[in-house]
N, C-alpha and C positions, 0 to 999 in steps of 0.2 A: 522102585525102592520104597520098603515101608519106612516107619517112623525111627524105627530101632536103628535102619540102614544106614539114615542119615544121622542119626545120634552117634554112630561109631564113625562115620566120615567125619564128621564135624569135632568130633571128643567131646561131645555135648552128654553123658552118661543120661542126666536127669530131661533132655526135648521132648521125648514122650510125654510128660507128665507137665512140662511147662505150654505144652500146644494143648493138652485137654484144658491147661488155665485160662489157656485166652478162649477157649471152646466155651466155655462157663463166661466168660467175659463179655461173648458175644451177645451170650442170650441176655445177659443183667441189663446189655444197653438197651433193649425193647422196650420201650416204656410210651407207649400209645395204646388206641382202641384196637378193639378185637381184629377189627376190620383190616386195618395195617399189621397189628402184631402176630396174628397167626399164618397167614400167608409167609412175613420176613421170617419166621422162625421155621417154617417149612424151608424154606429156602435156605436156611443157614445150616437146616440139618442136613443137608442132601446130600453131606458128600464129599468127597475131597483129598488130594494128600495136605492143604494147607500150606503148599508153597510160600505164599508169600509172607505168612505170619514166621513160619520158619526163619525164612530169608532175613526178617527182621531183629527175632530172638539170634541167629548166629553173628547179623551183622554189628549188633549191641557189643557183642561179647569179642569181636574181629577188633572192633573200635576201641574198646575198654577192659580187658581179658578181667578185671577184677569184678564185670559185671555178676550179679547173683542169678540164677538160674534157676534153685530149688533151694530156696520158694523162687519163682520168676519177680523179677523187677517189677515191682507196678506199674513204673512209667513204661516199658518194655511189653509190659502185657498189653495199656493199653492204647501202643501204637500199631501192636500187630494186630489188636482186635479193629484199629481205624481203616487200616489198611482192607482185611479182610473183608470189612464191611461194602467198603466201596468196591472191590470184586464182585462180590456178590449183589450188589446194587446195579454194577453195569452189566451183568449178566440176564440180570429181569427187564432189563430196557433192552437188550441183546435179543432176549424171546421174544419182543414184541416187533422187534423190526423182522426177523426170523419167521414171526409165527410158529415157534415153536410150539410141541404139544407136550414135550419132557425134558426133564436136564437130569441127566446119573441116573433112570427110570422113576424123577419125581416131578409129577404134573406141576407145567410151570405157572405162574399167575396169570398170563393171558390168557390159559387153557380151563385155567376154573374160573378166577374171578372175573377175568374179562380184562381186555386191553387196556380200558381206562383205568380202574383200579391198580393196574399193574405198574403204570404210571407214577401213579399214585404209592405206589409201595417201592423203588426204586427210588424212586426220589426220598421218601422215607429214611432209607438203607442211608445213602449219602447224608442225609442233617446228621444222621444218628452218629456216624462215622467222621465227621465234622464236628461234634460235641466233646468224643474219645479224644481227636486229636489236641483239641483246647484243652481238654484235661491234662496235657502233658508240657508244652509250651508253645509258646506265640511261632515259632520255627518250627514245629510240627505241624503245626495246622496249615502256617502257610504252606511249606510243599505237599500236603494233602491237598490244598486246594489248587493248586497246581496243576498236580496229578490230575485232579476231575476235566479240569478245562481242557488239560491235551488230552485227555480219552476220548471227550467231547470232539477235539479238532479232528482224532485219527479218523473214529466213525465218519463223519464228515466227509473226510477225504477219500474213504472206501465208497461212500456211498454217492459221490459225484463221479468218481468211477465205475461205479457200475454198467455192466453189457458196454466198457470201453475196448473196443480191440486195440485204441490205437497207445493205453495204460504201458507207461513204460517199469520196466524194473527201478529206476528209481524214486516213481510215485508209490510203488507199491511196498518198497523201502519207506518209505516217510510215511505210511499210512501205518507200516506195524510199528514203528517208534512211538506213535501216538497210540495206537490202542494195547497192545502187548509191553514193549518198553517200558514208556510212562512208568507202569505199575509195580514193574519189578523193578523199576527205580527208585521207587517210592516205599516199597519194600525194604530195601538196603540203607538209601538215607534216612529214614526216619529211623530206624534200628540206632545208627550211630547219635543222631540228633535226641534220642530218649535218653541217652546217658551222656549228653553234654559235650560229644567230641566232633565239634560243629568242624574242626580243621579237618580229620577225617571223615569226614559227610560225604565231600565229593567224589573221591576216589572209590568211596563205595556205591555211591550214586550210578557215575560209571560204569563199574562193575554191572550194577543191575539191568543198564539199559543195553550193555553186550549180549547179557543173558537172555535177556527178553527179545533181541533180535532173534538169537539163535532158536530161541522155546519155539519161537512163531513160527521161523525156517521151516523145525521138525513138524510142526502140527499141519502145514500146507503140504508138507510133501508126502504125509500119512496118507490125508486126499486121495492120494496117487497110488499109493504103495501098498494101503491097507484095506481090511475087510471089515464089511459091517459087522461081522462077529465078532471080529478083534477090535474095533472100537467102539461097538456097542452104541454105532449110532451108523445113518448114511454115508459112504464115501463116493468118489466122483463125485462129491455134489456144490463145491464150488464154481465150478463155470456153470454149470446149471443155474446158479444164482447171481450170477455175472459178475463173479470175484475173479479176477482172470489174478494167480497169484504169482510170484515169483516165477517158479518154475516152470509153468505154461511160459509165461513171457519171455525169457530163456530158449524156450523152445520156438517161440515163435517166431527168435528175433534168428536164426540157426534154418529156418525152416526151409526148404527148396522152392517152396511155391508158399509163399504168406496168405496170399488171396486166398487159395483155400482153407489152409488153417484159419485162417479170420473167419469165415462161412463153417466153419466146424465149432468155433467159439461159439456164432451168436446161434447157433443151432445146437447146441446144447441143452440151449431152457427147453426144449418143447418135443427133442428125440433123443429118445435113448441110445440111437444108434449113433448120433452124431456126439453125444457122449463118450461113447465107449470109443471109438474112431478118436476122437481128441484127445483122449488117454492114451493109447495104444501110442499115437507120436510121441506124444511129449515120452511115453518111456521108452522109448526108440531112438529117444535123442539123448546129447547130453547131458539134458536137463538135471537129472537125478545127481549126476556126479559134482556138475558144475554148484548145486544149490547145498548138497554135501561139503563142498570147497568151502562154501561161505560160511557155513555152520559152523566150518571147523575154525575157520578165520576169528569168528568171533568169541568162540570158545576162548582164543590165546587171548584175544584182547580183552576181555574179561577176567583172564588170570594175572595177567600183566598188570592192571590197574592196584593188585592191591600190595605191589611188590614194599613199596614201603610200610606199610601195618606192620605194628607190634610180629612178630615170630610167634606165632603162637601155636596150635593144634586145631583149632577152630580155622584161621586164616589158612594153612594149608588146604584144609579139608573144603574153605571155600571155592580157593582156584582151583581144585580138581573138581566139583559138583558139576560145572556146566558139560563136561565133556563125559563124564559118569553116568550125570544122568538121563541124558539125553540121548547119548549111545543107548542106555539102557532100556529107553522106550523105544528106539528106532528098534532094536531089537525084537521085543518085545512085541509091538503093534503090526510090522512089517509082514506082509506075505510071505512067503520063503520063495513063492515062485516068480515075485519082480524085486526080489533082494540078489542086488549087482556089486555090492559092495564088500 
């Protein structure tokens, strides 16, 4: 979905033009040395549909239908710029655990400036995104800080899992609630909490953190499903780095002989073959369907949450997004040749 797509799902005509404001909003927050502000500004260009600054602008407008749009709300603008920032803050701390060398084909900061610097710019991103939200109110900020701390807990918890075979599907559940969830929950409440409809905060809160199970769902099972062509980056390559994710786990727990799926896990990092063999199961099992079910599960509960908001065209267009648009990347990123569905 591009921007327009979601401006007509949403009945938002003017989104286009309100996400290049927070785009401009982003870079205004920059205000250090070279050394920091060229790196976060590479980093902020790289890319994106702007999910969550979205999510924010429609959830303003879900909360408050009289909210302004064009011109965008100040306070609106600059929640979704707070939000945005901390995305991209926890993405450069992402590459350094990663070791990544790119994000969206833009050299990430640990690849040019060095791990430490990177550090150092990431943590930048969050003051900066900390500042935006005090700009708006004492209840923006707080759940912006929030947000940080469970991103902080989720990585945490992924990363004391690591190369775990014995990772159950509901740690690996409470690991994307912290790192995915959080954010798009953080997304939706501050939206409502920038135009003062702190009673509607939570239901939209909610909303976000269904969504964000789901988004994560989709992205781990891409893993599985998809080609490096089609996502423009490696797949198969979570158990490779001992992310054993939903759907592997699913599959494990199904499995006729575990023992050896477990020696196909931890033989993952270091052969290709035991890669491609651990793949070949998990989509030979139910895995795919079963992690589909959940996807969809959270889709409804996500729409459900906003049954009481104002009636609006925005609010509609919100409870159909998750299912929209997530089908539409499952589509989209999907091999045709492990597409079961």
């Amino acid at each position: 979905m591009k921007a327009r797509d979601f401006a007509e799902l949403l009945g938002l005509e003017s989104l286009p033009e309100a996400l290049d404001a927070v785009a401009e909003q982003l870079i205004g927050t920059i205000d250090g040395s070279a050394e920091l502000a060229q790196p976060a500004i590479r980093m902020l260009e790289g890319g994106g549909k702007r999910l969550r600054p979205l999510l924010t602008i429609a959830s303003a407008v879900a909360a408050h239908p009289e909210c302004s749009v064009s011109p965008l709300d100040e306070r609106v603008r600059a929640g979704a710029a707070s939000v945005e920032l901390v995305h991209v803050g926890s993405l450069v701390h992402d590459d350094i655990i990663d070791a990544a060398d790119t994000r969206r084909g833009v050299e990430t900061v640990n690849s040019r400036e060095g791990a430490n610097q990177a550090v150092l710019v990431g943590d930048f991103l969050l003051a900066r995104a900390g500042i935006e939200a005090a700009r708006v109110s004492k209840e923006v900020a707080f759940s912006l800080a929030v947000t940080i701390s469970d991103l902080c807990d989720g990585q945490s918890l992924e990363g004391a899992h690591e190369f775990n075979v014995d990772r159950t599907t509901d740690q690996a559940l409470a690991s994307i609630a912290g790192k995915t969830g959080a954010l798009l929950r953080a997304s939706c409440h501050i939206g409502a909490l920038c135009v003062g409809e702190l009673e509607r905060a939570d239901a939209l809160a909610e909303y976000g953190m269904q969504f964000g199970m789901a988004f994560q769902l989709v992205d781990d099972l891409l893993d599985l499903v998809s080609t490096d062509a089609l996502m423009g980056k490696p797949v198969n390559n979570d158990a490779k780095s001992g992310v054993y994710t939903y759907p592997v786990l699913v599959a494990l727990a199904e499995d006729a002989d575990p023992d050896a799926f477990r020696a196909l896990m931890l033989g993952a990092k270091d052969s290709q073959q035991a890669a491609d063999e651990l793949k070949a199961r998990v989509l030979a099992s139910g895995a795919v369907t079963e992690t589909l079910n959940r996807i969809g599960e959270y889709n409804k509960l996500a729409s459900a949450c906003l049954s009481d908001l104002p009636d609006s065209p925005t609010r509609t267009g919100l409870m159909e997004l998750p299912e929209r648009y997530l089908n539409g990347i499952l589509t989209e990123k999907s091999d045709p040749a492990h597409r079961t569905w």
